[in-house]
C-alpha positions as CSV (number, residue, x, y, z in Angstrom):
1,X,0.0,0.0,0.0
2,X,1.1,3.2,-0.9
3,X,2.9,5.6,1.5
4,X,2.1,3.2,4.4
5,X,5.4,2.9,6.8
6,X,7.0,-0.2,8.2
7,X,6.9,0.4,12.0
8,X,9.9,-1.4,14.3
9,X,9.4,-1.9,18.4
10,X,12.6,-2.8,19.5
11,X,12.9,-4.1,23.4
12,X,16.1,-5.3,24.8
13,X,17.3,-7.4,27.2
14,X,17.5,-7.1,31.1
15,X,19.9,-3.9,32.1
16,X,21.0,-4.0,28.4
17,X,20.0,-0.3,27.0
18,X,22.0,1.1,23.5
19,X,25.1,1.7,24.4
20,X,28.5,1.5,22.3
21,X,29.8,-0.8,24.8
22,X,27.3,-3.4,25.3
23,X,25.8,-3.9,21.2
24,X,23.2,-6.4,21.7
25,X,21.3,-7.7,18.6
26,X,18.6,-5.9,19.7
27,X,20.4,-2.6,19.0
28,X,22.0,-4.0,16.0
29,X,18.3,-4.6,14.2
30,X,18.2,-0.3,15.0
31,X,21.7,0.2,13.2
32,X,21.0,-1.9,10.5
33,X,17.6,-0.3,9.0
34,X,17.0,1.9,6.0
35,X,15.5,5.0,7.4
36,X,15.2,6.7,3.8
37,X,12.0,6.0,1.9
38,X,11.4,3.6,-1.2
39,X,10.1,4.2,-4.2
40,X,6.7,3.1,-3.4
41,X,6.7,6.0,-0.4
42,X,6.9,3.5,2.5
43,X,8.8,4.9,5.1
44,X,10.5,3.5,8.6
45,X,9.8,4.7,12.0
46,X,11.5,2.7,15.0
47,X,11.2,2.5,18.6
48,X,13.6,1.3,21.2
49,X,12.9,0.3,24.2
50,X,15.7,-0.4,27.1
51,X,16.0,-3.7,29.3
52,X,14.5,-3.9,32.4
53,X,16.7,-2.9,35.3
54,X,18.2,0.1,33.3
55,X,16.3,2.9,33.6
56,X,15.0,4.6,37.2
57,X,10.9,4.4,37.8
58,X,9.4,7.7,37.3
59,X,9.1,9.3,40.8
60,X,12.2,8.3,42.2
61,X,13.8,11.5,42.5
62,X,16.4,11.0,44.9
63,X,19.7,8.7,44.9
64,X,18.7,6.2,47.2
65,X,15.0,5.7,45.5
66,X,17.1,6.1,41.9
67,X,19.1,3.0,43.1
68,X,16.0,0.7,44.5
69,X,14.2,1.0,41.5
70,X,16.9,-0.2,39.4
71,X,17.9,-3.0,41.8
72,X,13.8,-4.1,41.8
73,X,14.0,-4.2,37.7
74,X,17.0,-6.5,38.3
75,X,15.6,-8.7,40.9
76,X,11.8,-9.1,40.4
77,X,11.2,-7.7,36.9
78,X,9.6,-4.4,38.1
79,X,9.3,-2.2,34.9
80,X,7.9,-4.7,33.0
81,X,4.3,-3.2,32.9
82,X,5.8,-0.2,31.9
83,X,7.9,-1.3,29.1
84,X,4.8,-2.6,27.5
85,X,2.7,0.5,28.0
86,X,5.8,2.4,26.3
87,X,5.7,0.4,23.4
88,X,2.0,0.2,22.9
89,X,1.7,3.5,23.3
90,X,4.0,4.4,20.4
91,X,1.6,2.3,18.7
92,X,-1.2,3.8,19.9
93,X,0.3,7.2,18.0
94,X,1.7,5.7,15.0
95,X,-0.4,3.0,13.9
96,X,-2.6,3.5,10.6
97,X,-4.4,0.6,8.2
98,X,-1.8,-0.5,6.1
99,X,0.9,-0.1,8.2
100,X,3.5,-3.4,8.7
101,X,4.3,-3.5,12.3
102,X,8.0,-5.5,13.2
103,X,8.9,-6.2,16.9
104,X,12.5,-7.5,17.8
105,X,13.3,-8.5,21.5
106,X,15.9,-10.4,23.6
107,X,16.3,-11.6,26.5
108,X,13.1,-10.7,29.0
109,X,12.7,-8.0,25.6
110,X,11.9,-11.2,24.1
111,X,9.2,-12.3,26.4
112,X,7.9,-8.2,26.3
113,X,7.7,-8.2,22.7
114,X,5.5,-11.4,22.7
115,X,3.5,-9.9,25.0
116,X,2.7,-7.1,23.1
117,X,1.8,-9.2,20.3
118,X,-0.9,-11.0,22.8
119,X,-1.8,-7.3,23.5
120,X,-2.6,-6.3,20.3
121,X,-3.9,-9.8,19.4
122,X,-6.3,-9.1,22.3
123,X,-8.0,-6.0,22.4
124,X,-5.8,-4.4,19.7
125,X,-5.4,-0.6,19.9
126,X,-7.3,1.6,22.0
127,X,-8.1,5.2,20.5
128,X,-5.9,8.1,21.0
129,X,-7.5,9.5,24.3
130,X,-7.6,6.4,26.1
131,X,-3.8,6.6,27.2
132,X,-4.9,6.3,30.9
133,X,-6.6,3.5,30.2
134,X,-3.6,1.3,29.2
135,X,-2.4,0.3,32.8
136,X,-6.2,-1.1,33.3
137,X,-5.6,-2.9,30.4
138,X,-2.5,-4.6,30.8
139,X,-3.3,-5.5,34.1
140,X,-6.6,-7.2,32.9
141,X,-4.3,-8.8,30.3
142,X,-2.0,-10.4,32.9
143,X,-4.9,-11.9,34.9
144,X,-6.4,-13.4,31.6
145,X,-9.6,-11.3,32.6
146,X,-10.9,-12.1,29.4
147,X,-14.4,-10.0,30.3
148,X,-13.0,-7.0,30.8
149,X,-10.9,-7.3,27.8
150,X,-13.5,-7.7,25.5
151,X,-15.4,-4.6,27.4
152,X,-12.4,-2.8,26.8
153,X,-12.4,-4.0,22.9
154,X,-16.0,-3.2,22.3
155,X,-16.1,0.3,23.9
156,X,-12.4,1.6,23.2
157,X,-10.6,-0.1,20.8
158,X,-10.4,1.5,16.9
159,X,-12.5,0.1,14.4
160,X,-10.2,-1.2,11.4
161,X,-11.4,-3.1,7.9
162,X,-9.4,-6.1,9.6
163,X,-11.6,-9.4,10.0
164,X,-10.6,-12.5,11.6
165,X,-12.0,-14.3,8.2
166,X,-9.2,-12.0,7.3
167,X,-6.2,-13.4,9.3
168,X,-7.9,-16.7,9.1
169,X,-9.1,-18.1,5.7
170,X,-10.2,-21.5,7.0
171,X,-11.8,-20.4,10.4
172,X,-14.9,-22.4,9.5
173,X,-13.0,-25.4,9.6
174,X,-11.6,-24.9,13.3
175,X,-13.6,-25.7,16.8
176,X,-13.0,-22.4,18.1
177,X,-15.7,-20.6,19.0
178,X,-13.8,-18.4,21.7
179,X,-12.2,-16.5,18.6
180,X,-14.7,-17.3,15.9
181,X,-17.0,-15.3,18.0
182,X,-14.9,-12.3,19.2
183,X,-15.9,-9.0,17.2
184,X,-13.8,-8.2,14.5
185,X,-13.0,-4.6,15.6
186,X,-9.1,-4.5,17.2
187,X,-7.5,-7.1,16.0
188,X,-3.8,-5.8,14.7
189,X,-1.1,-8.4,13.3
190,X,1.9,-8.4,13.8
191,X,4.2,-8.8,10.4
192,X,7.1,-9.9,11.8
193,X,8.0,-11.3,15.4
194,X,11.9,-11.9,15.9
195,X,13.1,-12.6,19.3
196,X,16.5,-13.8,20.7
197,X,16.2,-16.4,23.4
198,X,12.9,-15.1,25.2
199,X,13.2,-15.8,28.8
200,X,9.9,-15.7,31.0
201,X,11.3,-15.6,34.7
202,X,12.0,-12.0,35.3
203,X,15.0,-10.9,37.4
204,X,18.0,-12.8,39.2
205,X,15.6,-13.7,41.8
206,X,13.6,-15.9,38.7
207,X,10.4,-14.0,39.4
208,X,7.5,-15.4,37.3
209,X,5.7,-13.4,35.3
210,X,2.6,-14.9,32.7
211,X,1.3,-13.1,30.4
212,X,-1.4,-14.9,27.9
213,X,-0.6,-16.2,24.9
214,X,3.2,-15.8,24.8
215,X,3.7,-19.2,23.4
216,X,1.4,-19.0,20.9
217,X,0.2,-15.5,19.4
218,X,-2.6,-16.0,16.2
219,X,-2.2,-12.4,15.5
220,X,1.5,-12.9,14.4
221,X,1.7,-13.8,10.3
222,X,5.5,-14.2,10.8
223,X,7.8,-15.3,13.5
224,X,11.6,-16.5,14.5
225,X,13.2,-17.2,17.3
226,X,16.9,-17.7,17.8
227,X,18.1,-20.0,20.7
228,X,21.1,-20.9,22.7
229,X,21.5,-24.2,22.9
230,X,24.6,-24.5,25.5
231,X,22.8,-22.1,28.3
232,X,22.6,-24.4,31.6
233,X,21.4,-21.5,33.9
234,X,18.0,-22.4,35.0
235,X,16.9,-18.5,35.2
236,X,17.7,-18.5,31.6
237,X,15.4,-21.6,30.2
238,X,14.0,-20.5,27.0
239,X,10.6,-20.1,26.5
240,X,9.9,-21.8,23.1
241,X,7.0,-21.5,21.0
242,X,3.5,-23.7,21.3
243,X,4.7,-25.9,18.0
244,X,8.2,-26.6,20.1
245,X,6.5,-28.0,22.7
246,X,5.1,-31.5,23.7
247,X,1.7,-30.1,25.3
248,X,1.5,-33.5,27.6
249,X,-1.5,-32.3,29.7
250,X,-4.1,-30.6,27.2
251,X,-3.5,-32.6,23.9
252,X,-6.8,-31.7,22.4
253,X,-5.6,-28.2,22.9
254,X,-2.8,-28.6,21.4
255,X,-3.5,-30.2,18.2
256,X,-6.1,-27.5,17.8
257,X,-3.9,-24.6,17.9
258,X,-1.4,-26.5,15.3
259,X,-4.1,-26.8,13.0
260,X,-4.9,-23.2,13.8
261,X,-1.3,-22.1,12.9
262,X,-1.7,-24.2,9.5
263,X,-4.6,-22.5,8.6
264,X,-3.2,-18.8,9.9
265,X,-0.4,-19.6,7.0
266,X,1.9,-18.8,9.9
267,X,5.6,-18.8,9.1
268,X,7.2,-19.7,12.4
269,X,10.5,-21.0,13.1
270,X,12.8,-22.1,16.1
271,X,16.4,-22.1,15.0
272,X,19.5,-23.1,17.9
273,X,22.7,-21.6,17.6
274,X,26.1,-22.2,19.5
275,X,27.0,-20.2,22.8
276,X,25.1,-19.2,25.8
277,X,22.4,-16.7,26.3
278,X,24.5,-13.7,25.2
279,X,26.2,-15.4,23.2
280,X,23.0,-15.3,20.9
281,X,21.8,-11.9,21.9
282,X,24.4,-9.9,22.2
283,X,25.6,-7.4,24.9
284,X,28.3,-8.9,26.5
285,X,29.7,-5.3,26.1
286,X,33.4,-6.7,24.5
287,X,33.7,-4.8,21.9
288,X,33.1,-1.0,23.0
289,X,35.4,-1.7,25.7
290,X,38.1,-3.9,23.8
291,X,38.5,-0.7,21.7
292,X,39.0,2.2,24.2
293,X,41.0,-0.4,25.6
294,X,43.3,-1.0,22.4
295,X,43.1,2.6,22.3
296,X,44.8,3.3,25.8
297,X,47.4,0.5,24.9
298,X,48.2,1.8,21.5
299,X,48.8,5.1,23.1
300,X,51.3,3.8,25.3
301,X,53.7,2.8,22.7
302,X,52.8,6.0,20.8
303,X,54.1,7.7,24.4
304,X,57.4,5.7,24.3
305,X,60.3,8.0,23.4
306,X,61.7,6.4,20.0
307,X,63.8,9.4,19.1
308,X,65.8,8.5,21.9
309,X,66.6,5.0,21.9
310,X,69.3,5.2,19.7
311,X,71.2,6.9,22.6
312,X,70.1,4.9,25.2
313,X,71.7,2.2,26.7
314,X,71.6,-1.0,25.8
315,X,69.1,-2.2,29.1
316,X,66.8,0.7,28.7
317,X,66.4,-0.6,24.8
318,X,66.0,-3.9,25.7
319,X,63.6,-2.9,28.5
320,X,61.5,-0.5,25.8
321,X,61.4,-3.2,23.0
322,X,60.0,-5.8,25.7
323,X,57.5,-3.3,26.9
324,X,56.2,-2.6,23.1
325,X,56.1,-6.4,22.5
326,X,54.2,-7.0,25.6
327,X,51.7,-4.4,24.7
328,X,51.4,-5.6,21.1
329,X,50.9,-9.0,22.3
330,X,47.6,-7.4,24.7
331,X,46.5,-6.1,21.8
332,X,46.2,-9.2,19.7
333,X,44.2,-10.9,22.4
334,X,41.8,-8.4,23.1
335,X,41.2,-8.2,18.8
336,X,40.9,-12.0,19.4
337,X,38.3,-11.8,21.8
338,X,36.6,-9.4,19.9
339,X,36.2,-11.6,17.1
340,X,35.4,-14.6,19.4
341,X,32.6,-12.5,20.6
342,X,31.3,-11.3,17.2
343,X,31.6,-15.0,15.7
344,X,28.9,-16.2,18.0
345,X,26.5,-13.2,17.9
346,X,26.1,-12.4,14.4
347,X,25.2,-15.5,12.9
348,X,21.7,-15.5,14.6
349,X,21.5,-11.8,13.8
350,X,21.9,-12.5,10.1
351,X,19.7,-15.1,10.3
352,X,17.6,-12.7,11.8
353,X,17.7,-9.9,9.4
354,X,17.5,-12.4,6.4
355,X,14.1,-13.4,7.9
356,X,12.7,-9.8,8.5
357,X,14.2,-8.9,5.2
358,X,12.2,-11.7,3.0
359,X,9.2,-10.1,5.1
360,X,9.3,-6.5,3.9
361,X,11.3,-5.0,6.6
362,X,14.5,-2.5,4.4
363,X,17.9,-2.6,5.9
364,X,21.0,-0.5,4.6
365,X,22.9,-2.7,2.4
366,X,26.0,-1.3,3.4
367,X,25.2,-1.5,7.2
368,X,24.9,-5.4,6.6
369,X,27.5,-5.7,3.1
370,X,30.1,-6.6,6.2
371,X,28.2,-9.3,8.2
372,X,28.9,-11.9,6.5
373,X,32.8,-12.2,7.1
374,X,31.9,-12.1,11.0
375,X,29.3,-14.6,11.2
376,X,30.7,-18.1,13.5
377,X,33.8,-20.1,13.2
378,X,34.3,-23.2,14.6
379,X,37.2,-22.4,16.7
380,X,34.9,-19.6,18.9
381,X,34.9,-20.2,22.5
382,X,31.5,-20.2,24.3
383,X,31.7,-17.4,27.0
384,X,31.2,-18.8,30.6
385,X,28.6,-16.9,32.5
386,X,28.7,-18.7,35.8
387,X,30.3,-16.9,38.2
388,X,31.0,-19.3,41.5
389,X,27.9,-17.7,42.9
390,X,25.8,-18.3,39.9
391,X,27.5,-22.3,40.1
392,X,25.7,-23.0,43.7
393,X,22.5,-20.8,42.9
394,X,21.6,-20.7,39.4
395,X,23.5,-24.0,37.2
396,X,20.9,-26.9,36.9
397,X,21.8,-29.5,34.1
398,X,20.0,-29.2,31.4
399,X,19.5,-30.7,27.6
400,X,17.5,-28.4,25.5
401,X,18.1,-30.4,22.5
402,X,17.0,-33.5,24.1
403,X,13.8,-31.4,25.5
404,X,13.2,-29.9,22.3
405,X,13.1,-33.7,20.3
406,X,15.9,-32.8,18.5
């Protein structure tokens, strides 16, 4: 459609926030887009969104409250809520029929932007003026309140052309009359749903948080999600989607909602990559510092008096030369573990941006020309996360590709 725009949520991970020295793939989706317009007028507006435990809570104007709100967005999550009223807000202001609306996340990003996908699934977008009414409605949201939902659907939610027969050719076919009866009016999909390892328990003290329809989101045309497959930390079990998952307990349930997703035309896919959670999302923050460092070194040598040496004796020369060799030699490794960091990351963030690319989402060709000569080698050394406090509290053994039925 023309002059419609591609719109781009991006959420990152916990205490992960754009930041030259802690990229996560999150932030890399942001640098990587085309923010000029085609030739058929459609345009790209983006909005990030930083991990929980980042930012303070609004109202906590001194130090000390500064400080606790951070520590709660590490520990239980807190910040959540608002991370999702941030984003669907911007949607709220943005959104017109035709737009294509993209949402990246990592992390517990991950688990907000499939949550904002139920959202929109669920009572879509309110009208402009109802902005007050959005904590109401992700609170009904989290309870699965589903008849306060629907009056907040039929009374506040925009009127759009969209039908389910729409989104669902073959609804006639399907035994679900909780959606084959829900109004039309609200429903937004969601083009494209990438996610890096989506984690559900919030914070270091693994506080649960459900939201609805997470693992399985009928508003969503396209989705991918990119997992690590050596993370052993139990805080960090990935939530998978519905299709990766042997529903033991509600077969019937299960079988229903494949065949929904084959009739949807959904493309979904699950795809597990080398290294550990970071690994796969990003942000260990290597490279950022690895340069300033390489910097400081390279300075050092730059500092040592060459002009000099000639005259100096023969110890101080020696002494010099050693002192330049050792520096060089720091300077190698911390290149190496550069390119140890960016072998693991960017192969499931070109995977990634091939997906959302082959979905109508424009990236800079010469932001991306360069990815492929950094994408995995086999010789990359999975980072170790586990600090001997994390080894008694947070390690459980684990076999995710055993779990999965791979």
């Amino acid at each position: 459609m023309k002059n419609s725009k591609n719109i781009i949520v991006l959420c990152d991970g916990t205490s992960n926030h754009a930041s030259v020295y802690s990229e996560t793939n999150v932030v890399r989706i942001a640098e990587r887009l085309d923010k000029t317009i085609d030739a058929n007028g459609r345009r790209q507006i983006v909005f990030y969104d930083p991990g929980l435990g980042t930012e303070n809570a609004p109202g906590a104007f001194t130090i000390v409250g500064r400080t606790i709100s951070k520590i709660l967005g590490l520990a239980f999550g807190y910040g959540l809520s608002k991370n999702l009223a941030d984003a669907y807000t911007f949607l709220m202001q943005n959104y017109e029929p035709g737009d294509r609306i993209y949402i990246f996340g990592f992390s517990r990003g991950a688990y907000t932007a499939r949550a904002l996908t139920g959202l929109l699934g669920r009572i879509g977008l309110m009208d402009q003026g109802c902005y007050s009414l959005i904590p109401y409605a992700i609170r009904y949201y989290h309870k699965g309140n589903d008849h306060q939902l629907n009056f907040f659907k039929k009374r506040f939610s925009r009127t759009y052309t969209l039908k389910w027969s729409e989104v669902i050719p073959d609804i006639e076919k399907i035994s679900l009359n909780k959606i084959k009866d829900k109004p039309s009016r609200g429903v937004i999909p969601v083009h494209f749903l990438g996610v890096w390892d989506t984690v559900k328990s919030v914070g270091i003290l693994r506080f649960q948080v459900t939201l609805p329809d997470t693992d399985w989101l009928p508003n969503m045309i396209n989705g991918r999600h990119a997992v690590a497959k050596d993370e052993k930390r139990s805080q960090y079990k990935p939530e998978l989607w519905f299709a990766d998952t042997n529903e033991k307990h509600d077969e019937e349930k299960a079988k229903r909602k494949r065949n929904l997703q084959t009739c949807l035309h959904q493309d979904v896919k699950t795809e597990w990559f080398r290294g550990v959670h970071a690994d796969v999302g990003g942000g260990y923050g290597l490279s950022g510092k690895l340069e300033k460092k390489v910097i400081d070194l390279r300075k050092k040598i730059d500092d040592i008096n060459w002009d000099k040496l000639p005259n100096a004796p023969e110890s101080l020369k020696e002494k010099l030369k050693e002192q330049k060799r050792m520096l060089e030699e720091r300077i190698d490794a911390l290149k190496s573990l550069e390119e140890n960091e960016i072998a693991l990351a960017f192969k499931p963030l070109k995977w990634m941006t091939e997906a959302a690319a082959a979905h109508g989402l424009l990236f800079d060709q010469k932001e991306i020309k360069g990815d492929d000569e950094k994408i995995d080698n086999p010789d990359a050394k999975i980072h170790n996360p586990l600090l001997p406090f994390w080894w008694m509290l947070g390690w459980k053994q684990r076999n995710y590709e055993e779990g999965a039925g791979r």
